[in-house]
C-alpha positions as CSV (number, residue, x, y, z in Angstrom):
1,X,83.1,260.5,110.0
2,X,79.4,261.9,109.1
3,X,80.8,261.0,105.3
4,X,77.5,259.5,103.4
5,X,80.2,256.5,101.8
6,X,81.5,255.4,105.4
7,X,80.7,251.8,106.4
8,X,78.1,250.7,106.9
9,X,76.4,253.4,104.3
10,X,79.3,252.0,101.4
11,X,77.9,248.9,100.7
12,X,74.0,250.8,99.8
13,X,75.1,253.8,98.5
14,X,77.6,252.4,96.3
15,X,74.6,251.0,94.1
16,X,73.8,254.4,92.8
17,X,75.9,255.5,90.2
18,X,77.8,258.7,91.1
19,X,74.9,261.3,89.5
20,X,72.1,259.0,91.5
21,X,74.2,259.5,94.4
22,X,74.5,262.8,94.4
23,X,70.8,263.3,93.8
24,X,70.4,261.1,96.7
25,X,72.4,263.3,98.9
26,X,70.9,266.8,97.6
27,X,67.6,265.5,98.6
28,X,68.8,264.5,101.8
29,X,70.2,268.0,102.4
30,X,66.8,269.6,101.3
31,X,64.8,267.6,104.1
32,X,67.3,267.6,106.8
33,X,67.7,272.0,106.3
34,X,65.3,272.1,109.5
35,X,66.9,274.0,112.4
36,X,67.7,271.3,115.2
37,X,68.5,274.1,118.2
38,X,72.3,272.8,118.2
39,X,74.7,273.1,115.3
40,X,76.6,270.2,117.0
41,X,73.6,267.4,116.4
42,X,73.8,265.0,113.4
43,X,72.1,265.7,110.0
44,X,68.4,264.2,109.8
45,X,65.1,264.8,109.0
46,X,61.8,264.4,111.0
47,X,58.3,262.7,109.6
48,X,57.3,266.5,109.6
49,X,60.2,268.0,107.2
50,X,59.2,265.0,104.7
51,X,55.5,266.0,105.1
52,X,56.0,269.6,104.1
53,X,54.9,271.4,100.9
54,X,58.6,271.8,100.1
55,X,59.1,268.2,99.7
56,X,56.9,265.2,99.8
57,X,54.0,267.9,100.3
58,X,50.3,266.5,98.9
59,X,52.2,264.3,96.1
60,X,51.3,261.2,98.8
61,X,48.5,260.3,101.1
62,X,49.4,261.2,104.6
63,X,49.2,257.2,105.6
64,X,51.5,256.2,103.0
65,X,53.9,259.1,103.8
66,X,54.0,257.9,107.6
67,X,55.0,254.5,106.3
68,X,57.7,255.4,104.5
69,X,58.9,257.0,107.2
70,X,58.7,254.4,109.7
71,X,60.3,252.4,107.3
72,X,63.3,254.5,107.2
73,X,64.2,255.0,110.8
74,X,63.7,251.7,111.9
75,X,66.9,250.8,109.4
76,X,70.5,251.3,109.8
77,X,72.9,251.6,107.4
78,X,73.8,248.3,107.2
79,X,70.3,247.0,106.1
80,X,69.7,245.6,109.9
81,X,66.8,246.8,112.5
82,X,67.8,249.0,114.8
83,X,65.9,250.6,117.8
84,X,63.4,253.5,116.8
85,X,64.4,256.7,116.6
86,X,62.6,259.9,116.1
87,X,64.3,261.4,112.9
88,X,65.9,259.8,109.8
89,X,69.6,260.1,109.4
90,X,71.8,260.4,106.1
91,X,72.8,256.3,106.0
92,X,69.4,255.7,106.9
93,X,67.8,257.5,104.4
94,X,70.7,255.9,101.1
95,X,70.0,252.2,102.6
96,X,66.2,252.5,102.7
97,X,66.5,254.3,99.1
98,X,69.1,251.6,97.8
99,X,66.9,249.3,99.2
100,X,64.0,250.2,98.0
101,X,64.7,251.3,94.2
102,X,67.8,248.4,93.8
103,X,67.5,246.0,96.5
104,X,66.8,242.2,96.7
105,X,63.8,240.7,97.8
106,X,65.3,239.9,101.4
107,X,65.9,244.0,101.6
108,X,62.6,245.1,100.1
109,X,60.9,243.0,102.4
110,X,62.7,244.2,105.8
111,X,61.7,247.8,104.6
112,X,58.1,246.7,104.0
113,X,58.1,244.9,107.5
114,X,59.3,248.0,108.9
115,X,56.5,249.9,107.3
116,X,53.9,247.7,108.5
117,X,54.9,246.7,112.0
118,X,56.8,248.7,115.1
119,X,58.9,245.9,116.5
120,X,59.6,244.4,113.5
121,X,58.6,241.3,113.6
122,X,56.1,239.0,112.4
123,X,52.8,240.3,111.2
124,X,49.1,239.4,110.4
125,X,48.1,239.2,107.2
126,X,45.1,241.4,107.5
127,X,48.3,244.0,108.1
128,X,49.5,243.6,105.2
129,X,46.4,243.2,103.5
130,X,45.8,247.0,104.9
131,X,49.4,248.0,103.5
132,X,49.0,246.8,99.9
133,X,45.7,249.1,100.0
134,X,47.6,251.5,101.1
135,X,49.8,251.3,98.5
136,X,47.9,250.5,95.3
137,X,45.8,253.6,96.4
138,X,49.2,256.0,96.5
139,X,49.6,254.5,92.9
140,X,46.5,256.6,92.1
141,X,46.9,259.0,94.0
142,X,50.7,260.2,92.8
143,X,49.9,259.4,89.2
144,X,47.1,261.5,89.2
145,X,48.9,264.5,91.6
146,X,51.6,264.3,89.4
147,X,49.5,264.4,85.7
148,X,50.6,261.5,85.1
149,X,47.4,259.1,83.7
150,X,48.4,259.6,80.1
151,X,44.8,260.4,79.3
152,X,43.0,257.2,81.9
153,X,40.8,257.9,84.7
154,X,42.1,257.9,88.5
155,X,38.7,256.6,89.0
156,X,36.4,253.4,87.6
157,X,33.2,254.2,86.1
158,X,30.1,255.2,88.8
159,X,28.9,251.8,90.0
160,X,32.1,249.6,90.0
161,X,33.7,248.1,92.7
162,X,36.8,249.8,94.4
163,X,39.7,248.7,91.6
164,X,42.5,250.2,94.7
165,X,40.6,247.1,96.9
166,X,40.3,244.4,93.8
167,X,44.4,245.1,92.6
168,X,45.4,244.8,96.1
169,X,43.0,241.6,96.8
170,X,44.4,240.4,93.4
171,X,48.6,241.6,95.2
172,X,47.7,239.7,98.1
173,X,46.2,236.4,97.0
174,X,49.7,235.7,95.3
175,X,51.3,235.4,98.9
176,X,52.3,232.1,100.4
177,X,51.5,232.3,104.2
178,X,53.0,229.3,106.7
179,X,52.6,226.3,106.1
180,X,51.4,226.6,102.6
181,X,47.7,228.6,103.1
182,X,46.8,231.1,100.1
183,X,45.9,234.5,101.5
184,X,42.3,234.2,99.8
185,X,39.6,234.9,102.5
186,X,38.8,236.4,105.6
187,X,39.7,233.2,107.5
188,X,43.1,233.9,106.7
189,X,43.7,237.3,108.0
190,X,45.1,236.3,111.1
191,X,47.3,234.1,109.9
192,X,51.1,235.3,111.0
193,X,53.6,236.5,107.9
194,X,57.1,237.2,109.0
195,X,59.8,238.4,107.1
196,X,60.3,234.9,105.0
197,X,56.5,235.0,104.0
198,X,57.0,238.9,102.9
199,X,60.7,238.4,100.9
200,X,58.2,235.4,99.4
201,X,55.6,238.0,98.1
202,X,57.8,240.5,96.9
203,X,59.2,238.0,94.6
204,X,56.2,236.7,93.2
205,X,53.7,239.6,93.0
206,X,56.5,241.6,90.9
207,X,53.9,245.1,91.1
208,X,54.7,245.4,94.8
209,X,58.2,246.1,93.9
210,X,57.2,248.5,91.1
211,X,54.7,250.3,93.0
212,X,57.1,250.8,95.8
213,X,59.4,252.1,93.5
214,X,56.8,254.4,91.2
215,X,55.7,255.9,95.2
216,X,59.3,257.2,95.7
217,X,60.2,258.6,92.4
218,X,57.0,260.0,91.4
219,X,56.2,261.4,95.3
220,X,59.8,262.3,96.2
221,X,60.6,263.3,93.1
222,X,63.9,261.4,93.0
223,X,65.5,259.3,90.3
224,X,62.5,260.1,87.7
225,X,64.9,259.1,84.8
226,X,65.5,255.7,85.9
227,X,61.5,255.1,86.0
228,X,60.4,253.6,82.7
229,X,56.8,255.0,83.1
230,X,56.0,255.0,79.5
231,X,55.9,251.0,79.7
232,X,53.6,251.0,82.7
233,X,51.3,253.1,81.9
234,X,50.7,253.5,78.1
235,X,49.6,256.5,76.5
236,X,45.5,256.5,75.6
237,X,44.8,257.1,71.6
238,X,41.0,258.1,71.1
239,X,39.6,260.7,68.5
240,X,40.1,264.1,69.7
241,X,36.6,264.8,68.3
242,X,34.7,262.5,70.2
243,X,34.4,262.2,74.2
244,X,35.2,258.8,75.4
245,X,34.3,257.0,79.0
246,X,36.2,253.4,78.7
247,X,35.1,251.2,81.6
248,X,38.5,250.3,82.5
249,X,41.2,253.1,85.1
250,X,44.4,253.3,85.4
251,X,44.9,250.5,87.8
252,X,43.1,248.1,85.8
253,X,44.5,249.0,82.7
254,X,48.1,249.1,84.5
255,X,47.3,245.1,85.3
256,X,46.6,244.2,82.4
257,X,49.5,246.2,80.6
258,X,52.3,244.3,82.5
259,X,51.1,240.8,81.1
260,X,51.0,242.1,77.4
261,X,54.8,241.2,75.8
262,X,57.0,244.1,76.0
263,X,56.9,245.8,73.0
264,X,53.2,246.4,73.2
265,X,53.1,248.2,75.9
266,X,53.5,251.8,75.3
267,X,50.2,252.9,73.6
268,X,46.8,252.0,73.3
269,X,44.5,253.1,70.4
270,X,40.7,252.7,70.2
271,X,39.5,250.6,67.3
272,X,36.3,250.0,68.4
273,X,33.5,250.8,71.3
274,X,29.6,250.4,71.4
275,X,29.8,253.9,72.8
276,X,31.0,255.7,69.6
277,X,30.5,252.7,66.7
278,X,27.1,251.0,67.6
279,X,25.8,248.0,68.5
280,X,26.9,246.2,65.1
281,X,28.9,242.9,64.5
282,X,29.7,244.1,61.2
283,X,31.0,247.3,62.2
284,X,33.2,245.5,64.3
285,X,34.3,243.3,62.1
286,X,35.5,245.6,59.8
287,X,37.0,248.5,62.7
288,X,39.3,245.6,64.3
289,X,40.5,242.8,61.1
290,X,44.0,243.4,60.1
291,X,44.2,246.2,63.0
292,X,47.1,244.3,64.7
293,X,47.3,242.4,68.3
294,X,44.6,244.0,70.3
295,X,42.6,243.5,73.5
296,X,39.1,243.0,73.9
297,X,37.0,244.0,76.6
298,X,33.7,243.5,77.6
299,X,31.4,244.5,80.5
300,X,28.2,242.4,81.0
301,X,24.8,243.4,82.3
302,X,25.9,242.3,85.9
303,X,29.1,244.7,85.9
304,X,31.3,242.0,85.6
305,X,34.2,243.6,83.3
306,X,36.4,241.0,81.2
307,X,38.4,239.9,78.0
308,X,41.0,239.1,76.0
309,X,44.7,239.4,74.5
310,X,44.7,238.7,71.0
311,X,48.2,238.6,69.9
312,X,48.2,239.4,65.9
313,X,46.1,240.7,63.8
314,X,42.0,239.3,63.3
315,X,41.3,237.5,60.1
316,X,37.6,237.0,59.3
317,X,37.7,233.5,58.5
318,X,36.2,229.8,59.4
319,X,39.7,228.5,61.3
320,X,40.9,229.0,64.8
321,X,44.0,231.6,64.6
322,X,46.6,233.5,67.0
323,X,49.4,231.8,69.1
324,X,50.0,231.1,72.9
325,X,50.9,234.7,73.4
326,X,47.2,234.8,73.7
327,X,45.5,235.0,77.1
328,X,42.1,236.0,78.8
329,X,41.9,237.9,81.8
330,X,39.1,239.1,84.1
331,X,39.1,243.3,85.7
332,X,35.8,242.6,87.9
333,X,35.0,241.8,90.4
334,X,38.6,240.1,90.2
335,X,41.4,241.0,88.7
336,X,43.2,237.9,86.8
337,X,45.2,236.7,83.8
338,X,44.6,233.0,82.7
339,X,47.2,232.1,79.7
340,X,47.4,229.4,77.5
341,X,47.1,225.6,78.7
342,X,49.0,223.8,76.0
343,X,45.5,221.2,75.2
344,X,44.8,223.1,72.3
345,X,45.2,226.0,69.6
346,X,42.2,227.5,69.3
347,X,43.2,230.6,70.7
348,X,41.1,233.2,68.6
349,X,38.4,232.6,66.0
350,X,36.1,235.2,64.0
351,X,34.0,234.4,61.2
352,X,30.7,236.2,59.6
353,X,28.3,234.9,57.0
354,X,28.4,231.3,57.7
355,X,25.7,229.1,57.4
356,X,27.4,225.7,58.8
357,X,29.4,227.0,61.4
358,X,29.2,229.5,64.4
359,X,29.4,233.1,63.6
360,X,30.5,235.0,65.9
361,X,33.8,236.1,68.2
362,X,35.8,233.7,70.2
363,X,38.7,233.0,72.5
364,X,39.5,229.3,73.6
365,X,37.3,226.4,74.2
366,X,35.7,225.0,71.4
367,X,32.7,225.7,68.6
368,X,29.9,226.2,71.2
369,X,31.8,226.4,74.5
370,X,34.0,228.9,74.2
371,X,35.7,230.9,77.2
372,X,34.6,233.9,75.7
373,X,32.2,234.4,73.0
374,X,30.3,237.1,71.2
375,X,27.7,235.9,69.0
376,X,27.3,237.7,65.7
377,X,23.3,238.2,67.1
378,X,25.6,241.1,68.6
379,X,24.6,241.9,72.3
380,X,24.8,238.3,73.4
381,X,27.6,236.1,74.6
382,X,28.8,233.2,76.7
383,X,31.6,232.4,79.1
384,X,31.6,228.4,79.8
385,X,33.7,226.6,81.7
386,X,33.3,223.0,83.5
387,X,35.1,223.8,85.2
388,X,37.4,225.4,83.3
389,X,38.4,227.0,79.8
390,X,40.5,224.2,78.0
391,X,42.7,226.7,75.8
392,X,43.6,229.1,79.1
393,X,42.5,227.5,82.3
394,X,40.1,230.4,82.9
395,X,36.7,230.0,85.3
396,X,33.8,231.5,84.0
397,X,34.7,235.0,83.3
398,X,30.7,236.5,83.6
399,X,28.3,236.9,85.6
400,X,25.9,234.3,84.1
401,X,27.2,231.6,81.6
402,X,25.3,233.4,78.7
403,X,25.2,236.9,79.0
404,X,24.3,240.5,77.8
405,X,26.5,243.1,77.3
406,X,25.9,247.2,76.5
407,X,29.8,247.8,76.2
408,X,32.1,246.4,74.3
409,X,35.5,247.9,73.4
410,X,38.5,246.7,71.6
411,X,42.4,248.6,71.9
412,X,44.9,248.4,69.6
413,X,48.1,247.8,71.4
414,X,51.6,249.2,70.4
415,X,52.1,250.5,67.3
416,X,50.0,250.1,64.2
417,X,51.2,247.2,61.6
418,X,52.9,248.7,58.8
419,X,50.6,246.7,56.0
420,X,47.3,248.6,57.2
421,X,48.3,251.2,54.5
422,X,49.1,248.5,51.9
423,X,46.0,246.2,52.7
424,X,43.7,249.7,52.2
425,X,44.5,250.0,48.7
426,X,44.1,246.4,47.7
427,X,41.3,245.4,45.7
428,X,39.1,242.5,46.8
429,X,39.8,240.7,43.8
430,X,43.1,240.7,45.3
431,X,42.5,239.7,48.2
432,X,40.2,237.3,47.2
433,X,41.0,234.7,44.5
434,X,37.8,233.1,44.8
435,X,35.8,236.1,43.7
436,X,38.3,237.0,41.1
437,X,37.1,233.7,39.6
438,X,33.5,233.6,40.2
439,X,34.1,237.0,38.0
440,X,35.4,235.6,35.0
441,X,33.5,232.3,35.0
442,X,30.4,234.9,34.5
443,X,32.4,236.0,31.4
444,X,32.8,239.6,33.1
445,X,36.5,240.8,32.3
446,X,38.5,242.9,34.6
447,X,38.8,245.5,32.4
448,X,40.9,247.4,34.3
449,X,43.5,244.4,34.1
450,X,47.1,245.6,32.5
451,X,46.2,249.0,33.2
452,X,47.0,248.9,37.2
453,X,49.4,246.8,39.5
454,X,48.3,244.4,41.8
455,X,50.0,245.3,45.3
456,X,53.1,243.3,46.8
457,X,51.6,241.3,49.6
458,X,51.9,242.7,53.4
């Protein structure tokens, strides 16, 4: 009896492999090492031993701490409510944890419902709105305790909206209340959510999960090896020599990140950002062609921050180009991915020195109506869409249907293509056919032909 692998604690603990287990247990042992007054009461642990600097400490804010605390004690070992207690005890603490890091939906959502309401039943949804605030801001908050930003701000730039409040609006408008209603305004706040409507949620809005999970192994330090932080957070690449201020934190850039495919996710390099590289098309023409798949981001003269996916590499040329991997996505006021429709291909287009057709950046739409635009006149764009973006579904993604823009900045994601060293030490006669023959119709030889090789292609 007391054994932590007794029914009901086998079924939870028996998730854990045996070295998760027993890292499960010593931190068990660490928060229930309080003296009790009698050596005859069972092991647990009170809301103040996981409070303490030994443990949980400042790692979490106090709210989110108390939550997952309630949480715990109002579980059993079995997974099932039980009536509140005042401490946490040893099969409380390996269910809530197995729940929690491996669970289902069903179990993730009984935790959550614990952590939002007292009896454990049905909730409003301005609750939960409160909760998912409460967690997106502990996101923040343990990333930024523990050092772990990888070089992003805990913190948008002076003037933006709250990102903790946009992510969690953005969390809670995927939820499905009763009878169908969208959690997208205050006139649904008192709408009811029971468990059903929260093991709903924590399917769809897949962060929730990953959040909860990032909250226990960053703030109780437990089962760090199993978190794959790398891929949620990737690492920032910007000259050492230069200060850099990018309008996006770690939340937004944390939204974003999870919609990229997989392999792109672990680092982000700067190719290009009005800050450092001017106000020039040209300069951003030649900073981001060939640089690989990339995201660009713009913030217009209203605030309004938005942009991009572009899935391989930009080619200055007078034809659409990219794949449905493609997608645009807004930051502010509202956070939002739109991806690809299936009405058309003309996911990205770039083209300079035209005189027929538009010059200028693009994503979706059409010549003159694209979804997002930046006109080689650089400064000035347009985001059109009645009503919406044919290539992505988007809405208008600024402020005002043409706008200005003071910051523009475009991030290599992943790692670098391998032909960016090759395609540096190719000539443009080799690149070019076209001007290699404009050169000999003017009877100018290449003199330097038979005396060098032409590079394999990329």
């Amino acid at each position: 009896m007391g054994n932590n692998k007794s029914c009901p604690g086998q079924e939870c603990s028996s998730r854990f492999l045996p070295a998760e287990q027993a890292e499960v247990n010593r931190l068990f042992d660490a928060l229930s090492s309080e003296k009790l007054g009698s050596s005859a009461s069972p092991r647990s642990f009170s809301l103040q031993a996981l409070k303490a600097r030994d443990h949980v400490g400042d790692a979490l804010p106090p709210e989110m701490v108390t939550r997952l605390f309630e949480g715990m004690r109002r579980v059993d070992g079995s997974g099932k409510v039980k009536g509140p207690s005042e401490r946490v005890s040893q099969e409380q603490f390996t269910a809530s944890m197995s729940h929690l890091l491996k669970g289902t939906a069903e179990e993730k959502s009984l935790v959550i419902l614990n952590m939002i309401s007292a009896s454990g039943g049905p909730v409003k949804a301005r609750d939960v709105h409160k909760f998912t605030e409460d967690l997106v801001g502990s996101v923040v908050h343990v990333l930024s305790y523990r050092r772990q930003l990888r070089g992003w701000s805990q913190k948008p730039p002076p003037g933006s909206p709250s990102r903790v409040q946009v992510l969690a609006a953005q969390l809670c408008s995927e939820m499905r209340l009763q009878g169908g209603g969208k959690l997208l305004g205050p006139q649904w706040l008192d709408r009811d959510c029971d468990q059903a409507v929260l093991e709903d949620w924590v399917f769809r809005a897949h962060h929730v999960a990953t959040f909860l999970s990032l909250v226990i192994h960053q703030g109780f330090l437990l089962l760090r090896s199993s978190l794959k932080l790398a891929t949620l957070v990737p690492e920032r690449q910007v000259d050492p020599q230069r200060e850099f201020a990018s309008v996006l934190d770690v939340l937004s850039v944390i939204y974003v990140n999870s919609h990229l495919p997989q392999e792109r996710r672990l680092s982000w390099r700067l190719l290009f950002a009005t800050e450092l590289h001017g106000n020039s098309f040209a300069q951003l023409c030649g900073r981001i062609a060939h640089g690989g798949p990339c995201l660009v981001l713009l913030e217009d003269s209203d605030g309004h921050v938005f942009g991009g996916f572009a899935s391989c590499s930009w080619e200055v040329k007078p034809q659409f180009q990219g794949d449905d991997r493609c997608f645009l996505f807004s930051v502010s006021p509202r956070m939002a991915v739109y991806t690809c429709t299936g009405y058309n291909d003309h996911y990205m287009y770039l083209n300079q020195g035209q005189q027929t057709i538009p010059n200028g950046l693009g994503m979706g739409g059409q010549h003159g109506y694209f979804g997002l635009w930046i006109d080689v006149d650089f400064g000035k764009g347009h985001s059109k869409a009645k009503p919406t973006c044919t290539t992505y579904g988007s809405p208008q993604l600024s402020a005002q249907e043409d706008f200005q823009f003071q910051k523009m900045e475009v991030w290599a994601v992943g790692e670098a293509p391998k032909a960016e060293s090759v395609r540096k030490t190719r000539s443009i006669l080799d690149i070019d056919p076209e001007a290699r023959a404009l050169l000999e119709a003017s009877g100018r030889g290449r003199h330097s032909e038979g005396l060098r090789e032409v590079p394999d292609e990329p």
